[in-house]
Backbone bond lengths (Angstrom), bond angles and torsions (degrees), N, CA, C in turn:
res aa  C-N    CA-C-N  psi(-1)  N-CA   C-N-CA  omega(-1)  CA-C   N-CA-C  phi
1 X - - - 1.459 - - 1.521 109.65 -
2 X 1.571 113.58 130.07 1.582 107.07 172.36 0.893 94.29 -132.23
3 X 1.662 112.71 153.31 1.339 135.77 -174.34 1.884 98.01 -145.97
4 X 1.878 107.62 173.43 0.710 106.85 177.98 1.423 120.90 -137.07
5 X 1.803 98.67 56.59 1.525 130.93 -178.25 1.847 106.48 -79.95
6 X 1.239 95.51 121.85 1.635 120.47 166.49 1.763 101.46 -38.27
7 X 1.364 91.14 123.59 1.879 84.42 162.46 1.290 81.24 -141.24
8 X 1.950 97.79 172.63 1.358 107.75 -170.06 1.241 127.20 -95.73
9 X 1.475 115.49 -29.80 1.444 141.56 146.40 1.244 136.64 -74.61
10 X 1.350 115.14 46.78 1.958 118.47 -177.14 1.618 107.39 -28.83
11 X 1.624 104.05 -56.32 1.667 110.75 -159.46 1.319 103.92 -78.02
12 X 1.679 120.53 -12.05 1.453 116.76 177.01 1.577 102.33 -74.74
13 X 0.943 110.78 -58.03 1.091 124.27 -153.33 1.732 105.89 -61.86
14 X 1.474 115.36 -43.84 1.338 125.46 144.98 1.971 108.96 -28.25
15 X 0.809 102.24 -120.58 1.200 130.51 179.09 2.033 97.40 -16.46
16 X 1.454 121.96 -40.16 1.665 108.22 165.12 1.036 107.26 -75.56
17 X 1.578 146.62 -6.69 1.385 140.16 -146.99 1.463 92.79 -118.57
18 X 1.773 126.59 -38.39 1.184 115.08 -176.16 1.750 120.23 -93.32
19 X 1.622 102.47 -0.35 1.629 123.62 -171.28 1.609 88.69 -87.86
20 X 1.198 126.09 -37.34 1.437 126.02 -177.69 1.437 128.61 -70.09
21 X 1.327 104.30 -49.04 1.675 110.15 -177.46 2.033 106.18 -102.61
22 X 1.136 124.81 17.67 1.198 135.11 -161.36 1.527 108.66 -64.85
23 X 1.185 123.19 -8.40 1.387 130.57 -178.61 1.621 100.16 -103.84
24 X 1.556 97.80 -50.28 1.453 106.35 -168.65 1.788 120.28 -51.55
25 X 1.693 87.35 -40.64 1.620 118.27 173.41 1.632 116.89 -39.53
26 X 1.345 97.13 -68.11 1.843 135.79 152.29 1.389 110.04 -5.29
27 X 1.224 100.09 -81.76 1.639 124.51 -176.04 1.864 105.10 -54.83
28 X 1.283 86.22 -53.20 2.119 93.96 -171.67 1.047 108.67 -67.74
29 X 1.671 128.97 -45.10 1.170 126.97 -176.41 1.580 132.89 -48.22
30 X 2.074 90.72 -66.58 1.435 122.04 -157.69 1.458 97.14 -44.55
31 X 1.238 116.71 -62.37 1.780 117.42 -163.79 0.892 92.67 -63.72
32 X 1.442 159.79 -5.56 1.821 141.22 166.83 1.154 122.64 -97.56
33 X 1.206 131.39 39.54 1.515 142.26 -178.16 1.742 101.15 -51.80
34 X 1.336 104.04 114.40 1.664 112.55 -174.00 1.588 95.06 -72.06
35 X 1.713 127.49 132.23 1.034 140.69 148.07 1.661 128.92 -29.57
36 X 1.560 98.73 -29.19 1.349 109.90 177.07 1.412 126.68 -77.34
37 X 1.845 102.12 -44.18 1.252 108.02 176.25 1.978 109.41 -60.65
38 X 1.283 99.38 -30.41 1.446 108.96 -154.15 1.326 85.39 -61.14
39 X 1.464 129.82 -53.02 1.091 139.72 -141.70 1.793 97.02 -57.28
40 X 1.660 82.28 -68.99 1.778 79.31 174.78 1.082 145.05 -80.10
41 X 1.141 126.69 -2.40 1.401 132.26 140.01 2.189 110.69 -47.78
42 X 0.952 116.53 -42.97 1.331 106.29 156.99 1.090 113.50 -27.24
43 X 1.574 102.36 -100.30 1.807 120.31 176.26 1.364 107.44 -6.58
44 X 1.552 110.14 -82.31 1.760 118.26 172.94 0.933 105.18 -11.56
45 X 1.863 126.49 -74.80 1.230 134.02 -165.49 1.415 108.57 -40.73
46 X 1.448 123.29 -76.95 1.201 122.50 -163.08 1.755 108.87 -56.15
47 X 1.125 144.11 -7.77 1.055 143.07 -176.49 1.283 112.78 -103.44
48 X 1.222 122.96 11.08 1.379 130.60 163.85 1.582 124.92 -132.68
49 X 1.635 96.00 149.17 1.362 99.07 -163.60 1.788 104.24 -63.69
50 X 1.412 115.52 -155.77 1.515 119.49 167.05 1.578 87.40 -116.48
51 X 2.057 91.81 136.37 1.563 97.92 -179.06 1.837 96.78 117.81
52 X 1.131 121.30 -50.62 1.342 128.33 -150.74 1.373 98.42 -62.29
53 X 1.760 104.76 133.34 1.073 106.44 177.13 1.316 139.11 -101.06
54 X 1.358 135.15 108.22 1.522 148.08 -172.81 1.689 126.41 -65.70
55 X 1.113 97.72 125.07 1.845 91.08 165.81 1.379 105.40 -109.07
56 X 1.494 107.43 143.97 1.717 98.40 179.27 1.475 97.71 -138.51
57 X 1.446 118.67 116.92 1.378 112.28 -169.50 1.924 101.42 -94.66
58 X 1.262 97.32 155.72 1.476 99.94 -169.89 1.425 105.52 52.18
59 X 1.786 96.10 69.26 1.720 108.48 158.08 1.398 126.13 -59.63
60 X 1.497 86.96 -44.40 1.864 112.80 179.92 2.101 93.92 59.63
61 X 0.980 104.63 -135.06 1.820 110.02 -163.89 1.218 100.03 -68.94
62 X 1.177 120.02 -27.59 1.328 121.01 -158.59 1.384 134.65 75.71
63 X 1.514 100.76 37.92 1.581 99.75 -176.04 1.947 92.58 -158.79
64 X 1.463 90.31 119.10 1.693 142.36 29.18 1.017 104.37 -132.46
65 X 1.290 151.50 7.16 1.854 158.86 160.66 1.546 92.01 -26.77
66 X 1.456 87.24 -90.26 1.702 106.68 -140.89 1.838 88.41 -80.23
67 X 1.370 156.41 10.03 1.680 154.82 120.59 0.999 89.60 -26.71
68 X 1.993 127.89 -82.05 1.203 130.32 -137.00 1.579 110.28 -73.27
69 X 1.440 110.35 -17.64 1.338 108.49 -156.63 1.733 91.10 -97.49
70 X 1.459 115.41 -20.32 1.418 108.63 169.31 1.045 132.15 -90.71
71 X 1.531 124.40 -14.96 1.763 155.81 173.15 1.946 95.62 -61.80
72 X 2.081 94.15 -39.59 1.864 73.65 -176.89 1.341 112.68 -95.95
73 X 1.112 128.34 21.28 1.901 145.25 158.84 1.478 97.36 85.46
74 X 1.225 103.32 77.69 1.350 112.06 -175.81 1.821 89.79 -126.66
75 X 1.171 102.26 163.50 1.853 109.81 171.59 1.282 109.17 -121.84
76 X 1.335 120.99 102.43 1.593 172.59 171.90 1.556 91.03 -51.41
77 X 1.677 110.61 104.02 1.840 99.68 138.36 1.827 98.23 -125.65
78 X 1.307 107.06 141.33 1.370 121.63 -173.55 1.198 111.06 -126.95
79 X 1.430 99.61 124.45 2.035 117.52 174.65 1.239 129.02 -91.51
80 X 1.334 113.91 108.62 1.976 90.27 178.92 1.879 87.48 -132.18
81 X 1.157 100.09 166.64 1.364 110.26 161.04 1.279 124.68 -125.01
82 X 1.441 114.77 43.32 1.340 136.93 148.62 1.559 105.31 -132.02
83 X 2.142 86.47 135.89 1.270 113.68 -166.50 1.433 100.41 -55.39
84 X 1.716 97.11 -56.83 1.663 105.02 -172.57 0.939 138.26 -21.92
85 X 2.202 94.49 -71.02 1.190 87.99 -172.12 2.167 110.78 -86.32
86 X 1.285 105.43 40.85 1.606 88.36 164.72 1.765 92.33 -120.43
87 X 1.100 111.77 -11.03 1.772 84.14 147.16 1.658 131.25 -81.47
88 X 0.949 105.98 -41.25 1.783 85.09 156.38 1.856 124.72 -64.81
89 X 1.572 105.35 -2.83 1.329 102.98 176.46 1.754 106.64 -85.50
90 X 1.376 119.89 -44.43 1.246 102.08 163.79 1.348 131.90 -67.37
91 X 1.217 130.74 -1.81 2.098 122.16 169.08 1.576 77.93 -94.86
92 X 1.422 152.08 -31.69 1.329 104.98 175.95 1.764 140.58 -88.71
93 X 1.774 77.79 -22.90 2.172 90.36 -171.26 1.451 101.54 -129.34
94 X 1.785 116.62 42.31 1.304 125.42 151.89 2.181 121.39 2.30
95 X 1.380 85.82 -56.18 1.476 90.59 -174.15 1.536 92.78 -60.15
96 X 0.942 146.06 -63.43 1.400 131.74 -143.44 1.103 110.23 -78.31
97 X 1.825 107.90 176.58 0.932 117.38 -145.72 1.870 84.14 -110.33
98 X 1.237 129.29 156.38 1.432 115.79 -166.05 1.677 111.50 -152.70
99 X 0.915 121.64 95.44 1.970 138.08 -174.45 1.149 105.26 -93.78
100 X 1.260 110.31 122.28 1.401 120.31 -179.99 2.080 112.86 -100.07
101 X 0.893 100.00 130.81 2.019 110.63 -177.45 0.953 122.83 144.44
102 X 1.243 128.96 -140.43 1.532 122.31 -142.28 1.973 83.40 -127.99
103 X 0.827 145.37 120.21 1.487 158.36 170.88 1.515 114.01 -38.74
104 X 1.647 117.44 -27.67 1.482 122.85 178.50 1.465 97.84 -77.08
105 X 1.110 124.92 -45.30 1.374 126.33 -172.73 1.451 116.96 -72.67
106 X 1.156 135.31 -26.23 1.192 138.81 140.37 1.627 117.47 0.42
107 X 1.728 122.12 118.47 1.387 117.35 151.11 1.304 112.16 -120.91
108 X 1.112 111.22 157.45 1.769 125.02 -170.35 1.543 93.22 -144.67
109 X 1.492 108.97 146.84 1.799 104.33 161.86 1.504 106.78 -87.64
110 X 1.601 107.95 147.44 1.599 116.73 -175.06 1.883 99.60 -44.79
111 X 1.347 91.05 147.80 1.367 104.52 -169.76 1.317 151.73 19.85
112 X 1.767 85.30 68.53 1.866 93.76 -166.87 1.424 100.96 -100.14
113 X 1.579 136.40 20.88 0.946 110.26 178.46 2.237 106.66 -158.08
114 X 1.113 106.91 159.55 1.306 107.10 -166.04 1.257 104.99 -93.17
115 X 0.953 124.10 -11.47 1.619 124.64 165.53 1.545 122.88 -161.16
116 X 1.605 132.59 138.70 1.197 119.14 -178.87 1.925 93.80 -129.49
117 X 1.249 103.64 132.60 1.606 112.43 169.56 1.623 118.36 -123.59
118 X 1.070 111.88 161.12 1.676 132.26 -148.58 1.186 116.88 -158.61
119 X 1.772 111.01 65.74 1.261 122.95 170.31 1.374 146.73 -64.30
120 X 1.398 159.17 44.96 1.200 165.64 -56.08 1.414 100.57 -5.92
121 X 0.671 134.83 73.51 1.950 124.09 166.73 1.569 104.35 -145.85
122 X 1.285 138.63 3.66 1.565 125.63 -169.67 1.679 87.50 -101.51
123 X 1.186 124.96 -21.06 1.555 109.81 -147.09 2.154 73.33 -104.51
124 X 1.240 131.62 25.65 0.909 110.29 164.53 1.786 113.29 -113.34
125 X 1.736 105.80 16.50 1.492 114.64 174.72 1.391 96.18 -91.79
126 X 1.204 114.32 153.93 1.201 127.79 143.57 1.651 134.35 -28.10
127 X 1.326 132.36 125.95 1.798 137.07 -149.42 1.540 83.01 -39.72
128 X 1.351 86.42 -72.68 2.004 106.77 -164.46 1.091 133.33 -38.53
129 X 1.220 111.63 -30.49 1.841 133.34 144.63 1.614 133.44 -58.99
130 X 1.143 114.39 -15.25 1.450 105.21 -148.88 1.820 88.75 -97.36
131 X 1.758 111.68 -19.98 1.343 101.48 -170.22 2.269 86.99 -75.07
132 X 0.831 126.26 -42.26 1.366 118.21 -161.66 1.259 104.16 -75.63
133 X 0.953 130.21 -36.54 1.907 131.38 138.61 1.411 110.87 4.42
134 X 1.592 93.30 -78.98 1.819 93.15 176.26 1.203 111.59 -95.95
135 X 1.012 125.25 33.55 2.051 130.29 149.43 1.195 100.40 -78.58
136 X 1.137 114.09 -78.34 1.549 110.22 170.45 1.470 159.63 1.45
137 X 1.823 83.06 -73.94 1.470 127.63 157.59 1.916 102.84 -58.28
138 X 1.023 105.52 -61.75 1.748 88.28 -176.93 1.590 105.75 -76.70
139 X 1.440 123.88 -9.13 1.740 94.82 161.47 1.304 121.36 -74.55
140 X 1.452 123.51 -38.09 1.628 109.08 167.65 1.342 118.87 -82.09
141 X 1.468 142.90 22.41 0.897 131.23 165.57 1.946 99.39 -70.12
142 X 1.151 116.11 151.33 1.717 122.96 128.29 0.790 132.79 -31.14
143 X 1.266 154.11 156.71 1.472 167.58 165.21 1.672 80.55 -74.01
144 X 1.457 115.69 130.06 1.451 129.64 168.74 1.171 106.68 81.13
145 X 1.704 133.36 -13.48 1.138 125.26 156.30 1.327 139.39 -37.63
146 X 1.323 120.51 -172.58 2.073 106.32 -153.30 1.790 78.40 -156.13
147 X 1.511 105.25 129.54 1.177 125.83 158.07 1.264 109.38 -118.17
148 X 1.471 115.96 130.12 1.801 139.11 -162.79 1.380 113.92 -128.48
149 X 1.329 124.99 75.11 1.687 122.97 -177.21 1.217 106.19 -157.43
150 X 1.745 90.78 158.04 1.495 105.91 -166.87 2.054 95.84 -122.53
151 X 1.407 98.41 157.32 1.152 87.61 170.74 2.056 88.37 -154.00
152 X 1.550 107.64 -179.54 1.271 116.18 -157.45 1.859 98.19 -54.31
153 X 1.639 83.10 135.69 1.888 90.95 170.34 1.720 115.32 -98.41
154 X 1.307 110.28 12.77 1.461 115.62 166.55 1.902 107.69 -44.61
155 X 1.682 126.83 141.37 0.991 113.58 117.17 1.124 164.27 11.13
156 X 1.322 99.83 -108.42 1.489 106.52 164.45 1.822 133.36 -114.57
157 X 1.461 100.71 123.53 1.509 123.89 -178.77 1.392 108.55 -14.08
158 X 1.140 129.19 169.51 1.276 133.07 -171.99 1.719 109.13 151.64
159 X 1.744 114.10 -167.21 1.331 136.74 176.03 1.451 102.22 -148.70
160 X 1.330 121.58 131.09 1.143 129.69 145.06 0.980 140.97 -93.95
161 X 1.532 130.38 140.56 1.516 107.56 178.75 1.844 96.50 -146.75
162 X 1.669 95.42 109.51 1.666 84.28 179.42 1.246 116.92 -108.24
163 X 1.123 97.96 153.14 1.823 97.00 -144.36 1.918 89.16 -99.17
164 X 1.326 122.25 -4.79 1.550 109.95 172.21 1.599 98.45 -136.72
165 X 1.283 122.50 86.04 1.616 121.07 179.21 1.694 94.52 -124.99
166 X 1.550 105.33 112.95 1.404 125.52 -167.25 1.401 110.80 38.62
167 X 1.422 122.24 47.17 1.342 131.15 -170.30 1.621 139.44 67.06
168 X 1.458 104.95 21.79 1.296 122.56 -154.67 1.764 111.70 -142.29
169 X 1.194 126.41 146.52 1.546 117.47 -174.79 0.874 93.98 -83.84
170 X 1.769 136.13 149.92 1.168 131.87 177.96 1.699 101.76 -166.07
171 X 1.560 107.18 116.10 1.207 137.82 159.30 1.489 137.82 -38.37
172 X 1.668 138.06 109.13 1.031 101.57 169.94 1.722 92.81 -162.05
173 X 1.292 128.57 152.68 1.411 140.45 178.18 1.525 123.52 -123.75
174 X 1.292 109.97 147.58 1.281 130.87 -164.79 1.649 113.77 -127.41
175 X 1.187 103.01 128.35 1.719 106.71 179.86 1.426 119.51 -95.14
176 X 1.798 109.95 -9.31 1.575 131.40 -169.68 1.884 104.05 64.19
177 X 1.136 106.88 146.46 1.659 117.82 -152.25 1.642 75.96 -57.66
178 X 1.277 137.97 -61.04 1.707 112.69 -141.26 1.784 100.24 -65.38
179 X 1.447 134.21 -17.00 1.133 166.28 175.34 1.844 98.20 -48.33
180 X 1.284 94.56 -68.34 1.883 128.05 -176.78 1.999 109.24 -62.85
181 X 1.521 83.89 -30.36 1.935 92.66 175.41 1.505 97.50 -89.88
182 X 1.289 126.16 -12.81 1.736 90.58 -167.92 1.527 94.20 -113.54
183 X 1.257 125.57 -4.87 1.699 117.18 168.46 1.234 114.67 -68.14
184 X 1.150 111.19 -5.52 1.281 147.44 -177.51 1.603 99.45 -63.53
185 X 1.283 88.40 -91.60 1.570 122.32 -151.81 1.827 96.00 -67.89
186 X 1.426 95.44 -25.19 2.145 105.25 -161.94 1.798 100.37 -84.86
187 X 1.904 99.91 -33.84 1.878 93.48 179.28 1.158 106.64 -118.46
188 X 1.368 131.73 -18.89 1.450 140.88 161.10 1.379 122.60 -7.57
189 X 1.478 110.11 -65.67 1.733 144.33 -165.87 2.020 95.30 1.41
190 X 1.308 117.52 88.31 1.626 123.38 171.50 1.464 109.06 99.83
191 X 1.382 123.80 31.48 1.231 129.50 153.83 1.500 125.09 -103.27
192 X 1.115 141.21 72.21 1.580 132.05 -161.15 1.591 103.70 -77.66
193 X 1.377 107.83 139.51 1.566 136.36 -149.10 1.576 87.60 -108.71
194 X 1.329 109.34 97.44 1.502 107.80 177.32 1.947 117.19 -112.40
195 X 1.699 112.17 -2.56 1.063 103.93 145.71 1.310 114.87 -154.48
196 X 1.693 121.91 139.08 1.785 132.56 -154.80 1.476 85.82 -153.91
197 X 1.263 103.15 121.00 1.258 147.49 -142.39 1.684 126.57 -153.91
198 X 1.874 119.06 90.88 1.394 93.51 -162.65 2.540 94.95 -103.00
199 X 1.002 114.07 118.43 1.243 110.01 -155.90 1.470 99.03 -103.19
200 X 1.655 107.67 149.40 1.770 95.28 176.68 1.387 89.96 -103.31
201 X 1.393 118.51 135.72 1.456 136.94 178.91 1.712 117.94 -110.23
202 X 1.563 120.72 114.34 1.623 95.77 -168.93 1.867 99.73 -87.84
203 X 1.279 95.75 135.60 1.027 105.80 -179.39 2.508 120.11 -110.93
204 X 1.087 93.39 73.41 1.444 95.70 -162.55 1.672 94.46 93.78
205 X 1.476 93.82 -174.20 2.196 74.61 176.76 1.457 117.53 -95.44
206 X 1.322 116.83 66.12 1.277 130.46 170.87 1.673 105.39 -108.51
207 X 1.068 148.97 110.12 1.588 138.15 147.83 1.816 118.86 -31.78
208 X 1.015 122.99 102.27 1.732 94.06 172.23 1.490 97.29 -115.43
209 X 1.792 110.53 -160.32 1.173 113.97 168.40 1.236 107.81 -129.85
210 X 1.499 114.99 154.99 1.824 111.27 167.67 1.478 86.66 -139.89
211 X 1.455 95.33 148.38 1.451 118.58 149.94 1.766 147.97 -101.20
212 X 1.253 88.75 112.13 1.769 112.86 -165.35 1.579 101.75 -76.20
213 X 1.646 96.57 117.16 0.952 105.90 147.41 1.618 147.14 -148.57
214 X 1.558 114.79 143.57 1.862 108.45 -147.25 1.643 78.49 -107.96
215 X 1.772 117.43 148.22 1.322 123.52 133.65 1.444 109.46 -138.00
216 X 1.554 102.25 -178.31 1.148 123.04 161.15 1.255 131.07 -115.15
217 X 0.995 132.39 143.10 1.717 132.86 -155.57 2.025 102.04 -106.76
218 X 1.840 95.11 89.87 1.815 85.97 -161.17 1.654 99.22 -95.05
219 X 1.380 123.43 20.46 1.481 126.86 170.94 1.870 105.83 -131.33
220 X 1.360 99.05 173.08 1.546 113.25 -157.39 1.871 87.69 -130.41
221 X 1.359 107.81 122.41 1.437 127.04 -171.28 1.625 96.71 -61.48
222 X 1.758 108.52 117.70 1.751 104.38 163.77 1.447 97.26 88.16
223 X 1.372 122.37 -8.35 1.143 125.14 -173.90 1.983 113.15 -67.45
C-alpha cells in the first residue's frame, strides 16, 4: 500500500526499512541488474582513467554497482545509511572504502574526487534536499569530473510512503522530471548535462520510470 501521508522521520524510517530487509533486499535485487544502469556505468567507465576515484552514495551491499566499479581498478568510497546493508557491503567490496550515515551530512574537500554516482538512493531524501544533494556533489567533483544518477521519473511531485514494500515502510520523493531539470539548472551552476534520460525500468513486475542523469563538471568552484 502507498500513500502520500506526512511522516516525521523520512531518513529514519529509510534507514529502519533498509537495516531490516538488507539480506532479503540482497537476494531480490542482485540477479536483476537493470540493463540501464549497466549501460551507464559503462560510459562512466570509459571516461575514466584507472585509479580514479569515485563516491557512490547509496552503496547499499554493493553488488553489482560498486563490484563493477572496483573490478575496473577504480578506488571505491561508498555511502549508505544503513548499518546492514554495509555489512554485507564489506564480505562483498572489501576494497572500498565504506561511511556509514545519512549522505546530506557528508563532508568531502572541494574536488576530491573524479566522479560521484547515485543509484536509486537520491529520490529516497527528502524533495527539499535532493536539489542541495547535487550542490554538493558538484563541489567535490574535479574540474572534468562526471556525475551519474538517476532519480524518480514520475511526473508529478509528490511523497510516498509505502507502508508494505518487501515488508517494510519505506520512504521516497519525487520532484517530476521538469522538477529533476531545474535542481539541475538552480545548484548545477558548471556542470553540463550531456545525458537525460527518462527510462522504464521493471522493477519486480511493476514497470516504473527513473530519470538518468550524466554530467560533467567543466568549471572549478570560486574559480
Amino acid at each position: 500500500m502507498a500513500s502520500s501521508t506526512h511522516i516525521a522521520d523520512p531518513k529514519g524510517v529509510v534507514e529502519k526499512g533498509y537495516d531490516q530487509i538488507a539480506s532479503q533486499y540482497l537476494a531480490w535485487s542482485s540477479p536483476r541488474p537493470t540493463t540501464t544502469r549497466a549501460a551507464y556505468i559503462e560510459k562512466l567507465l570509459a571516461l575514466l582513467p584507472p585509479g580514479a576515484k569515485v563516491l557512490e552514495l547509496g552503496c547499499g551491499a554493493g553488488v553489482p554497482s560498486t563490484q563493477t566499479l572496483i573490478k575496473a581498478g577504480l578506488a571505491v568510497t561508498g555511502v549508505d545509511i544503513s548499518a546492514s546493508q554495509l555489512a554485507l557491503a564489506k564480505e562483498h567490496i572489501p576494497q572500498a572504502t565504506l561511511v556509514h550515515g545519512d549522505m546530506m551530512s557528508l563532508t568531502f574537500e572541494p574536488e576530491s574526487f573524479d566522479a560521484v554516482v547515485a543509484f536509486y538512493s537520491i529520490f529516497h531524501l527528502p524533495r527539499d534536499e535532493q536539489g542541495m544533494m547535487v550542490g554538493k556533489i558538484k563541489t567535490w567533483l574535479k574540474k572534468g569530473g562526471w556525475m551519474l544518477l538517476n532519480l524518480n521519473g514520475n511526473e508529478k511531485e509528490g511523497d510516498t510512503v509505502q507502508e508494505d514494500w518487501m515488508g517494510v515502510t519505506m520512504f521516497s520523493s519525487r520532484l517530476g522530471v521538469d522538477g529533476n531539470r531545474d535542481i539541475l539548472k538552480n545548484n548545477g551552476d558548471g556542470l553540463k548535462v550531456v545525458e537525460d534520460e527518462v527510462a522504464i525500468e521493471k522493477v519486480g513486475p511493476f514497470d516504473e520510470k527513473f530519470h538518468w542523469i550524466m554530467a560533467v563538471k567543466q568549471s572549478v568552484d570560486n574559480a
